[in-house]
N, CA, C and O atoms as CSV, one atom per row, in Angstrom:
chain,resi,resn,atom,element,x,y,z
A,1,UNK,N,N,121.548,108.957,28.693
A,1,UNK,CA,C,121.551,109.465,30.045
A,1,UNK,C,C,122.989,109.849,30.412
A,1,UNK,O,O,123.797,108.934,30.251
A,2,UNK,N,N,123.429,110.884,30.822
A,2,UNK,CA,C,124.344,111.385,31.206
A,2,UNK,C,C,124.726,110.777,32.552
A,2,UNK,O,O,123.953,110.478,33.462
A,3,UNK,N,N,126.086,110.644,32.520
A,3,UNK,CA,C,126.875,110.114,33.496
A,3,UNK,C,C,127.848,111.138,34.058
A,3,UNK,O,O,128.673,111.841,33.475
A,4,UNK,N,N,127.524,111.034,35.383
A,4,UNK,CA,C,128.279,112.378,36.114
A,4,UNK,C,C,129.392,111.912,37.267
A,4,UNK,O,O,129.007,111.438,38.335
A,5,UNK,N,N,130.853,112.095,36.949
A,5,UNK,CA,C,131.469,111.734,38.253
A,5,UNK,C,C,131.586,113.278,38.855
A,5,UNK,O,O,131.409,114.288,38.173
A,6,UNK,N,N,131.848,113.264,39.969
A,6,UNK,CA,C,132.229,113.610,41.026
A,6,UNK,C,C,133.722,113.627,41.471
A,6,UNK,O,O,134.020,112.907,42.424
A,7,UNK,N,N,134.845,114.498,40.780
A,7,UNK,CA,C,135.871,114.584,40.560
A,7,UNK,C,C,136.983,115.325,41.481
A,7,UNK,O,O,136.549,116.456,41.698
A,8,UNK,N,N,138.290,115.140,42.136
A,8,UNK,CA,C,138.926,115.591,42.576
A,8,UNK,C,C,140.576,115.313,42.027
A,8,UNK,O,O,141.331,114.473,42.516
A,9,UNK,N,N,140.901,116.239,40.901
A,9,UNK,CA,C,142.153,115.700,40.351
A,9,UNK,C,C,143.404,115.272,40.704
A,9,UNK,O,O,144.291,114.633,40.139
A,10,UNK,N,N,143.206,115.958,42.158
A,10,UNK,CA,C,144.521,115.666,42.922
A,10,UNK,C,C,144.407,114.608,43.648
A,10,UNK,O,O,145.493,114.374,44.179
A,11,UNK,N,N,143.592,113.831,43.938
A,11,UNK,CA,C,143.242,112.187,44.346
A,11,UNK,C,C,143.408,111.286,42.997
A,11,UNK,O,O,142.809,111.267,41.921
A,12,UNK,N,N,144.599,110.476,43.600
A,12,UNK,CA,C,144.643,109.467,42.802
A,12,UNK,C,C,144.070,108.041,42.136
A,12,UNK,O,O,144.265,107.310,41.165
A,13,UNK,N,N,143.031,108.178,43.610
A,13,UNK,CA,C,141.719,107.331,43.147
A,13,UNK,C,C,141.066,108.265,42.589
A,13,UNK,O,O,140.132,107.608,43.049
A,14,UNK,N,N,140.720,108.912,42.198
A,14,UNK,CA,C,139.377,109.742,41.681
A,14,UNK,C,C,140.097,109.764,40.367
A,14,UNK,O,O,139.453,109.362,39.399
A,15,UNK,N,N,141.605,110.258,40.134
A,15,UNK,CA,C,142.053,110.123,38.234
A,15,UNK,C,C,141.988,108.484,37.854
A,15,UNK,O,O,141.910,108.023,36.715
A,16,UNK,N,N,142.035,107.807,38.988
A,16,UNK,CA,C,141.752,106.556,38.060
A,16,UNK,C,C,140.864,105.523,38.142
A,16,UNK,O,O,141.072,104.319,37.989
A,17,UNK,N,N,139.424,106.355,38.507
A,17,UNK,CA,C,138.548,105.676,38.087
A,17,UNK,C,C,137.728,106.818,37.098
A,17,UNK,O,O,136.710,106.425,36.529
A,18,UNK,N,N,138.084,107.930,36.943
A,18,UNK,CA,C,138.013,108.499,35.817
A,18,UNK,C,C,138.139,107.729,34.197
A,18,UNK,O,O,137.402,107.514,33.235
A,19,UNK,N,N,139.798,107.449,34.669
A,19,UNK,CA,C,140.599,106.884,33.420
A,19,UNK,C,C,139.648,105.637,33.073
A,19,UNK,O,O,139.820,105.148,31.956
A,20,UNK,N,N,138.671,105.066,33.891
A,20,UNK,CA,C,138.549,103.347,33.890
A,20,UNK,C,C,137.361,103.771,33.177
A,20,UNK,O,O,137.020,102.973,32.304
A,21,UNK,N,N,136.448,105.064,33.335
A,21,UNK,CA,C,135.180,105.324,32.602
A,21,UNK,C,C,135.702,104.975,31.430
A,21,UNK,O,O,135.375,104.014,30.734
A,22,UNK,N,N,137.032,106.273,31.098
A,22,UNK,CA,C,137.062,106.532,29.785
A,22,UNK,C,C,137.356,105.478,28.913
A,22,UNK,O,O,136.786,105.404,27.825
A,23,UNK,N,N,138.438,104.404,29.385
A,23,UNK,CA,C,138.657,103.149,29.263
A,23,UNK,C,C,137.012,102.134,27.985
A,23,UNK,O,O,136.651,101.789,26.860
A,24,UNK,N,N,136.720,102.189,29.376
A,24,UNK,CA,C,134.982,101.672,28.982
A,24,UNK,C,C,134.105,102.665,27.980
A,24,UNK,O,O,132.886,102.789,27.862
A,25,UNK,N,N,135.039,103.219,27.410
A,25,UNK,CA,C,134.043,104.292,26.625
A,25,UNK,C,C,133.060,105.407,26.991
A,25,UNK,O,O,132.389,105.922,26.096
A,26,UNK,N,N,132.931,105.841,28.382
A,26,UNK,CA,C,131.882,106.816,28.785
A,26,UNK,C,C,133.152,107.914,29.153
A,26,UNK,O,O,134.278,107.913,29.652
A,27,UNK,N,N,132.108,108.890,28.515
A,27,UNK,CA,C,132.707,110.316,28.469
A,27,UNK,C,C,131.952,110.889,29.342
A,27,UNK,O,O,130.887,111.411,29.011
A,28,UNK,N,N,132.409,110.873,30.626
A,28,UNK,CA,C,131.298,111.622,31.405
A,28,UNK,C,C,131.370,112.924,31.958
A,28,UNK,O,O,132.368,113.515,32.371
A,29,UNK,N,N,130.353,113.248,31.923
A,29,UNK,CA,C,130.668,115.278,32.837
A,29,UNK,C,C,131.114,114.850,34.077
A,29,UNK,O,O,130.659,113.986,34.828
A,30,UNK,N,N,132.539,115.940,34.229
A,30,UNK,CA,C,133.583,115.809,34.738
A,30,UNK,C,C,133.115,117.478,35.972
A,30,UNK,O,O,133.365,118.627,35.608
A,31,UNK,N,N,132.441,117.135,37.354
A,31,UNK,CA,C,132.697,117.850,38.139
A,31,UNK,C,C,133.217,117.779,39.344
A,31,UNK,O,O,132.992,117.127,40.364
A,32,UNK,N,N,134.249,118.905,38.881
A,32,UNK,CA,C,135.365,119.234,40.294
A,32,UNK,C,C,134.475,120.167,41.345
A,32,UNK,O,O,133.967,121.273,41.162
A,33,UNK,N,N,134.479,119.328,42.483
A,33,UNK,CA,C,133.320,119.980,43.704
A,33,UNK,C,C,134.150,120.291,43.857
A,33,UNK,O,O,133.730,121.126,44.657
A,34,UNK,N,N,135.750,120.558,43.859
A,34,UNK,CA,C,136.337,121.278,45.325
A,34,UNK,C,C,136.649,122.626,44.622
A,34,UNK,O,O,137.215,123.629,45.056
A,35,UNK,N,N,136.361,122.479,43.972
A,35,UNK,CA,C,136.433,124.574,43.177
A,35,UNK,C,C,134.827,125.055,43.883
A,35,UNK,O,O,133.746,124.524,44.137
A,36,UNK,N,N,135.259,125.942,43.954
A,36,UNK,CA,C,134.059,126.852,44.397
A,36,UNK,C,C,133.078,127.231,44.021
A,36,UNK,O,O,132.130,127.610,44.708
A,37,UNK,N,N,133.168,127.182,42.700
A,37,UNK,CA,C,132.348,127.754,41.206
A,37,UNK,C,C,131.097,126.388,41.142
A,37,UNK,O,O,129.913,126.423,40.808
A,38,UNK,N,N,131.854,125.395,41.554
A,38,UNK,CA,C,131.388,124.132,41.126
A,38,UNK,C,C,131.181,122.911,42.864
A,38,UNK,O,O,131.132,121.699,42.658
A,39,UNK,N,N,131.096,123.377,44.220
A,39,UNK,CA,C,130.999,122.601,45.036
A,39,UNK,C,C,129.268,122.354,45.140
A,39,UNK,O,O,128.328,122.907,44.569
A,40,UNK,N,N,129.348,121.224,46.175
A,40,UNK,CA,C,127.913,120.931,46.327
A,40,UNK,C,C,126.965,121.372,47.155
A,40,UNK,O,O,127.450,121.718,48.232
A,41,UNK,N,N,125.511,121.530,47.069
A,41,UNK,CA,C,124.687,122.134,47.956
A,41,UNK,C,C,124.437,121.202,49.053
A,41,UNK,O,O,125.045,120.133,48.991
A,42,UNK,N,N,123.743,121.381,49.939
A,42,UNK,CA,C,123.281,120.553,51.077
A,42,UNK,C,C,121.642,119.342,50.410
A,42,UNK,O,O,121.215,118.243,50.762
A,43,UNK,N,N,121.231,120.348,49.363
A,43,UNK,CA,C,119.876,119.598,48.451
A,43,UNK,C,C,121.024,118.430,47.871
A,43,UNK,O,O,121.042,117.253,48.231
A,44,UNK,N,N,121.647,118.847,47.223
A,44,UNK,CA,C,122.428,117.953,45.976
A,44,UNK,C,C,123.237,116.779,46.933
A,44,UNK,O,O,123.155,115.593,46.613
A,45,UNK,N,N,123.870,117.125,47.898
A,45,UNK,CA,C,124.367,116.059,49.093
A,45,UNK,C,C,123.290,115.186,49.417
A,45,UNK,O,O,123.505,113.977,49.502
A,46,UNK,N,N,122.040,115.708,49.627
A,46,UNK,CA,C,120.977,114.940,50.564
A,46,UNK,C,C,120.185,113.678,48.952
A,46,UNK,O,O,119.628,112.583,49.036
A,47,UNK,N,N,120.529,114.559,47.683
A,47,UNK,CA,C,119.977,113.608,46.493
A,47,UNK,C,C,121.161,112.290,46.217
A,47,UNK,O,O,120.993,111.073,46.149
A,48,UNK,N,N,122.250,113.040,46.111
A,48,UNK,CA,C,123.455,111.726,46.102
A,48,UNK,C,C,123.442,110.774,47.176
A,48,UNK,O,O,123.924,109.677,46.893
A,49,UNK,N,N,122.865,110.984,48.708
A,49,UNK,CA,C,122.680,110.407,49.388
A,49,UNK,C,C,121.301,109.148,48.996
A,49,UNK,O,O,121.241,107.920,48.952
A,50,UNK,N,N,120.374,110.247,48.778
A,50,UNK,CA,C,119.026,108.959,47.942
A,50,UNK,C,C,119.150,108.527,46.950
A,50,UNK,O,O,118.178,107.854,46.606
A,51,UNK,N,N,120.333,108.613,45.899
A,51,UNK,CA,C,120.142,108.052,44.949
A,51,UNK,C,C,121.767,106.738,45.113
A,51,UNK,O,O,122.234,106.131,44.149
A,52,UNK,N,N,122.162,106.660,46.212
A,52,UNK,CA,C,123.161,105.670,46.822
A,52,UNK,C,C,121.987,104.721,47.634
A,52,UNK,O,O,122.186,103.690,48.278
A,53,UNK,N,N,120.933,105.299,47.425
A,53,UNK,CA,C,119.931,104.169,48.450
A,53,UNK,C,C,119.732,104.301,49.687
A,53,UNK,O,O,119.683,103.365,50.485
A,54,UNK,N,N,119.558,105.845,50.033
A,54,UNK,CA,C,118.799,106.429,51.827
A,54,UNK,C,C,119.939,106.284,52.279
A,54,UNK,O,O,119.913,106.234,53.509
A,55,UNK,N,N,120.787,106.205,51.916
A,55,UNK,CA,C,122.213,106.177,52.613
A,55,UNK,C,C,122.244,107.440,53.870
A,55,UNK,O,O,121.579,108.466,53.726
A,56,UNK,N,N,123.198,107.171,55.227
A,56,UNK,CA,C,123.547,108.393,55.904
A,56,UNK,C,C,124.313,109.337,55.082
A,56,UNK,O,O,124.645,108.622,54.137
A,57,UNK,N,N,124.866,110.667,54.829
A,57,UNK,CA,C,125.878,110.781,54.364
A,57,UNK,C,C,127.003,110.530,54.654
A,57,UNK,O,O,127.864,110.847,53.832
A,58,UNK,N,N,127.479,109.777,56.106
A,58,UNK,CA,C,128.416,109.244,56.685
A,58,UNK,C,C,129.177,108.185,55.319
A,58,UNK,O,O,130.371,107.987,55.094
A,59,UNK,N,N,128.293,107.803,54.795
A,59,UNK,CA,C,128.471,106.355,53.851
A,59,UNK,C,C,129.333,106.876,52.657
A,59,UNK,O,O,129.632,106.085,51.763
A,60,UNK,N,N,129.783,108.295,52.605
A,60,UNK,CA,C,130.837,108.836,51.554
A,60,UNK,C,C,131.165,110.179,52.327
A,60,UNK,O,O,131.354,111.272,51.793
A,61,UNK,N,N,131.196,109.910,53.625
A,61,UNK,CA,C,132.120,111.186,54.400
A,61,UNK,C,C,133.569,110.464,54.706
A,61,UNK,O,O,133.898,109.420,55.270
A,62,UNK,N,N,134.237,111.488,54.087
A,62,UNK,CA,C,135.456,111.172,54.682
A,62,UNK,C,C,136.092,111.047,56.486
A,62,UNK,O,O,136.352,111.988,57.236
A,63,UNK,N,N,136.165,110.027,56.680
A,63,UNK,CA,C,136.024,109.859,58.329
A,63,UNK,C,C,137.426,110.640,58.709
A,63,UNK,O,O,137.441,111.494,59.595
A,64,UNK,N,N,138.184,110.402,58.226
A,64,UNK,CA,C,140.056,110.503,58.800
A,64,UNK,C,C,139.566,112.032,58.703
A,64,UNK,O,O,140.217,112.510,59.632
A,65,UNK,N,N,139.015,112.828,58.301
A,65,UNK,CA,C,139.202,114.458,57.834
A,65,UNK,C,C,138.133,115.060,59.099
A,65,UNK,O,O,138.295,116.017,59.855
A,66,UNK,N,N,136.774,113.897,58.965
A,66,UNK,CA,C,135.583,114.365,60.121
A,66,UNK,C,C,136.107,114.873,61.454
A,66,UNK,O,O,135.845,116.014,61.833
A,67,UNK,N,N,136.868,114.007,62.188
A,67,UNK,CA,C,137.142,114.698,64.001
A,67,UNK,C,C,137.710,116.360,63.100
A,67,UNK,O,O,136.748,116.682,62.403
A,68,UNK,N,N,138.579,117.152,62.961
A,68,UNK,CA,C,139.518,117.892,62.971
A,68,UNK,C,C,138.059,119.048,61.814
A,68,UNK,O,O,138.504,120.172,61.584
A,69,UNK,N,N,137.013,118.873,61.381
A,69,UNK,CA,C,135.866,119.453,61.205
A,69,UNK,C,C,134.744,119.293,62.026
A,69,UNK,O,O,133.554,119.308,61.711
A,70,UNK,N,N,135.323,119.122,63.222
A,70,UNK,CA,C,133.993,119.294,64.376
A,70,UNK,C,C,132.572,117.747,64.153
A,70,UNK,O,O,131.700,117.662,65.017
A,71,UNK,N,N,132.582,117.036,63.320
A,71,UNK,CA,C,131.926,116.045,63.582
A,71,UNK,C,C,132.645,114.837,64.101
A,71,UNK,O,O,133.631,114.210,63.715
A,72,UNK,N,N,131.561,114.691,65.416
A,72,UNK,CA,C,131.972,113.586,65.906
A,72,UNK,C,C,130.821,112.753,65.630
A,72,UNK,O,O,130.117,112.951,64.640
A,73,UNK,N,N,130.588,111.776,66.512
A,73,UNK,CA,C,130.085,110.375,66.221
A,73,UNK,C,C,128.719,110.604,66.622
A,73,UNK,O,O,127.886,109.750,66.318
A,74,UNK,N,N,128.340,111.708,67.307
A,74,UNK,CA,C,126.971,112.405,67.678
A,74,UNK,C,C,126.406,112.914,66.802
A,74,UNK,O,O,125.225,113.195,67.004
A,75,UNK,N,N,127.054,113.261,65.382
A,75,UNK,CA,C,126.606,114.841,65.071
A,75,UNK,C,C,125.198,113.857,64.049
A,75,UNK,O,O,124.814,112.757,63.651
A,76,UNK,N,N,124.975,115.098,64.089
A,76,UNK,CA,C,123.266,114.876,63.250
A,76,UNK,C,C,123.180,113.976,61.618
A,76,UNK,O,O,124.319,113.529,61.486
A,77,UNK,N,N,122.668,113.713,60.864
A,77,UNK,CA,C,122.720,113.705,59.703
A,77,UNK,C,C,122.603,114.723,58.612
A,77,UNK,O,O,122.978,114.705,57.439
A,78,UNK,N,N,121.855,115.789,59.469
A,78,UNK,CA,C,121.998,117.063,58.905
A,78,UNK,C,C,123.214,118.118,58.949
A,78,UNK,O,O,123.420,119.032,58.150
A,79,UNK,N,N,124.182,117.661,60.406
A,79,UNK,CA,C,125.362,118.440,60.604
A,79,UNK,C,C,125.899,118.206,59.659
A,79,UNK,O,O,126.287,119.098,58.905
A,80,UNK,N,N,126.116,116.666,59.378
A,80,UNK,CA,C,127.155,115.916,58.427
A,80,UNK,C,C,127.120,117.004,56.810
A,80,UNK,O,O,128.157,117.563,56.454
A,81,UNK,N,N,126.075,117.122,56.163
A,81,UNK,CA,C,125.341,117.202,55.352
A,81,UNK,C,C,125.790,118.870,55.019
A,81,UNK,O,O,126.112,119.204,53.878
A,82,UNK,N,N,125.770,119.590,55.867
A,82,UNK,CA,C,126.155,121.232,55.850
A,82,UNK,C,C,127.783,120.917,56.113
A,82,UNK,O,O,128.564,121.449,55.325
A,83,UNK,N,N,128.259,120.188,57.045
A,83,UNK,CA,C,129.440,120.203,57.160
A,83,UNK,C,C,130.123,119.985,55.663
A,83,UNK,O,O,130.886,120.880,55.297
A,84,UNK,N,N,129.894,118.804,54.722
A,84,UNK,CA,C,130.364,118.672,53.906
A,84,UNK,C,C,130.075,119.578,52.878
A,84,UNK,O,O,130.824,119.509,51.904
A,85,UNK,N,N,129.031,120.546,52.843
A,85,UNK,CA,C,128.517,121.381,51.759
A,85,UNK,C,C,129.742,122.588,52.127
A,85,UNK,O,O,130.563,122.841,51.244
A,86,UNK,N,N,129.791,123.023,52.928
A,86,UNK,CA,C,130.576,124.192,53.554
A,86,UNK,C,C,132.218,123.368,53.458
A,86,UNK,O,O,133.153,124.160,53.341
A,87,UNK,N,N,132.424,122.535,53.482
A,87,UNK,CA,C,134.074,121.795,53.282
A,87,UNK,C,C,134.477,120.555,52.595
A,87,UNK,O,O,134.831,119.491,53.103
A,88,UNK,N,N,134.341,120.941,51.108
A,88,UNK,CA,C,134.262,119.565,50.138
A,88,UNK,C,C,135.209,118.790,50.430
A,88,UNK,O,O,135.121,117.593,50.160
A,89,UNK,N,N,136.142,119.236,50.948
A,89,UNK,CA,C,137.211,117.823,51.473
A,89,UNK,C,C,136.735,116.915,52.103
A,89,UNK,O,O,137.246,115.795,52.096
A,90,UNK,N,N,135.424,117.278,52.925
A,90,UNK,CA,C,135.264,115.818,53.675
A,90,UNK,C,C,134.258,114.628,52.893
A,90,UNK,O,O,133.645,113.739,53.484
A,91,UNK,N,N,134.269,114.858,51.487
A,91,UNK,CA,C,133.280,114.316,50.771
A,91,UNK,C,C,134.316,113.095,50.037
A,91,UNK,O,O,135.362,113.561,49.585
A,92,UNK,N,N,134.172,111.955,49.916
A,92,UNK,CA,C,134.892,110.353,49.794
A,92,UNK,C,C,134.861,110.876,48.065
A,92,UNK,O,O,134.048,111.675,47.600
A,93,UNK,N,N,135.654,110.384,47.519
A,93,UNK,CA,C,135.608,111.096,45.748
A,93,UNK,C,C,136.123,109.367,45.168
A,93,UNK,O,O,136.554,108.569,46.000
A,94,UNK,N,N,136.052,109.142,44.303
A,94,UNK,CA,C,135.048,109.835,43.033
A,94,UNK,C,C,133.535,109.264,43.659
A,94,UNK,O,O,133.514,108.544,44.657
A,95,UNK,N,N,132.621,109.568,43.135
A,95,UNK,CA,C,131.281,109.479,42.923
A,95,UNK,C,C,130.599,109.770,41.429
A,95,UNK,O,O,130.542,110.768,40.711
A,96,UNK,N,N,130.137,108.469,41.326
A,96,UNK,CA,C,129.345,108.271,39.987
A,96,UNK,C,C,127.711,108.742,40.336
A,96,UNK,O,O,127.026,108.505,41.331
A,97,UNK,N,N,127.429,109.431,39.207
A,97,UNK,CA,C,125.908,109.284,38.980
A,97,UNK,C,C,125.247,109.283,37.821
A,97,UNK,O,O,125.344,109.971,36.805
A,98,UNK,N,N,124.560,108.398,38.138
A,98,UNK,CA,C,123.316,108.605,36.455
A,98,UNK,C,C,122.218,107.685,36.934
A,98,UNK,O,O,122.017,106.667,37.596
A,99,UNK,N,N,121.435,108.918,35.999
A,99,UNK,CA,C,120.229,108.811,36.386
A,99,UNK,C,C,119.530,109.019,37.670
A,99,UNK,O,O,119.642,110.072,38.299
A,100,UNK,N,N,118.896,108.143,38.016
A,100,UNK,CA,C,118.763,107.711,39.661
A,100,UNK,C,C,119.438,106.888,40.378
A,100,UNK,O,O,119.037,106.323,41.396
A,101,UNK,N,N,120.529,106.787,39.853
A,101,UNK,CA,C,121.749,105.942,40.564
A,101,UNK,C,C,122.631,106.739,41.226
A,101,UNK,O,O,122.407,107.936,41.041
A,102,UNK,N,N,123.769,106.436,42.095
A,102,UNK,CA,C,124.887,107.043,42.519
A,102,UNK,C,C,125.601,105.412,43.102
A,102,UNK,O,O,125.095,104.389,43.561
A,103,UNK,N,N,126.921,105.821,42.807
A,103,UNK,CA,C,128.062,105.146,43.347
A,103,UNK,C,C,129.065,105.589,43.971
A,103,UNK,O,O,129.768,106.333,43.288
A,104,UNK,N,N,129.594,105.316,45.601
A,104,UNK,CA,C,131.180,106.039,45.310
A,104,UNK,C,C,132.227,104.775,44.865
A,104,UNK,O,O,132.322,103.604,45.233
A,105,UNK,N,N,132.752,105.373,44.165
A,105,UNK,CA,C,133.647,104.516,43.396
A,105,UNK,C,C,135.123,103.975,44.454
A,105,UNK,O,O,136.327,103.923,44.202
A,106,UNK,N,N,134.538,103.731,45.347
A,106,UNK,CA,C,135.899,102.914,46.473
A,106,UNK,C,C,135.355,101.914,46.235
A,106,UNK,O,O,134.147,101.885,46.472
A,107,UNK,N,N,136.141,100.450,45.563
A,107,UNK,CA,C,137.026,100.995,44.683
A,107,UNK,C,C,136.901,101.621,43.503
A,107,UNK,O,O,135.772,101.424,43.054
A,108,UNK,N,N,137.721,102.445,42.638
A,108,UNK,CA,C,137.471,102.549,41.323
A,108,UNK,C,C,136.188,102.215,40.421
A,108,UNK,O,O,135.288,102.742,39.767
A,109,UNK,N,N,136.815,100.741,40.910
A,109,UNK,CA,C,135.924,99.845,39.690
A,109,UNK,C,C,134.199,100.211,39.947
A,109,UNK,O,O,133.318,100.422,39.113
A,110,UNK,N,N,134.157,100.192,41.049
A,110,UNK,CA,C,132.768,100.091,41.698
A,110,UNK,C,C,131.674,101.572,40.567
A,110,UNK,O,O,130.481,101.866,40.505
A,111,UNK,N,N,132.753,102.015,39.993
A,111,UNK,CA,C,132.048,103.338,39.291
A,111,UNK,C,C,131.432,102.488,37.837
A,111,UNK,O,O,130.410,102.803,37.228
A,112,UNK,N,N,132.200,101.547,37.558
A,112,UNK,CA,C,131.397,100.774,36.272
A,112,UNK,C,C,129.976,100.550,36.476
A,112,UNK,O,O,129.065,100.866,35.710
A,113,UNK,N,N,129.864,99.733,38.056
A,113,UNK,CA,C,128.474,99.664,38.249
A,113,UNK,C,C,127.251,99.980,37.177
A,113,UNK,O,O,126.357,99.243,36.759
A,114,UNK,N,N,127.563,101.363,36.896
A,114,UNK,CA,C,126.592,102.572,36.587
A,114,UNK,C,C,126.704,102.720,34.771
A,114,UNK,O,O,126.334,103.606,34.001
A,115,UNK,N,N,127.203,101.762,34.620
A,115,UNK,CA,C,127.512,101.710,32.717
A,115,UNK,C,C,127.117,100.935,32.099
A,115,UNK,O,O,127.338,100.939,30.888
């Protein structure tokens, strides 16, 4: 089963819970959402959300980034959800997945979980 993080190279948590996969031996597909070629849909947000366990997507939105992108503490679960599809910065990185699992890896370690 393939193991998928959820990558942002210029976060220094996200290279090193990368490093901690590789560490542990998993070579996992390595996608950078914040390229364009490669960001996430509002379907694929709403599956990482069910496969974290019905989670809001609040539960890996970046809060400090949310006010200054128009969500406030009202906004929908669906605002959240387009907001972050339309502006991958506000998405908490790294994030593990496999299978029917997902993790965000705050901390790091928390990405072993899934190995």
């Amino acid at each position: 089963m393939t193991y998928t993080i959820l990558h942002n190279p210029n976060c220094s948590t996200s290279r090193k819970g990368l490093d901690m996969l590789k560490e542990a031996g998993v070579e996992p597909e390595v996608r950078k959402y914040m390229n364009a070629t490669e960001r996430l849909s509002v379907e694929e947000l709403k599956d990482i959300a069910k496969k974290m366990g019905g989670v809001s997507p609040r539960a890996f939105l970046r809060a400090k980034d949310a006010p200054a992108a128009g969500i406030d503490a009202d906004a929908s679960d669906e605002a959240v959800f387009e907001a972050m599809a339309e502006n991958p910065k506000l998405i908490q990185r790294p994030i593990g997945i496999k299978g029917k699992k997902a993790v965000l890896g705050r901390p790091p370690e928390d990405l072993l979980k899934l190995v």
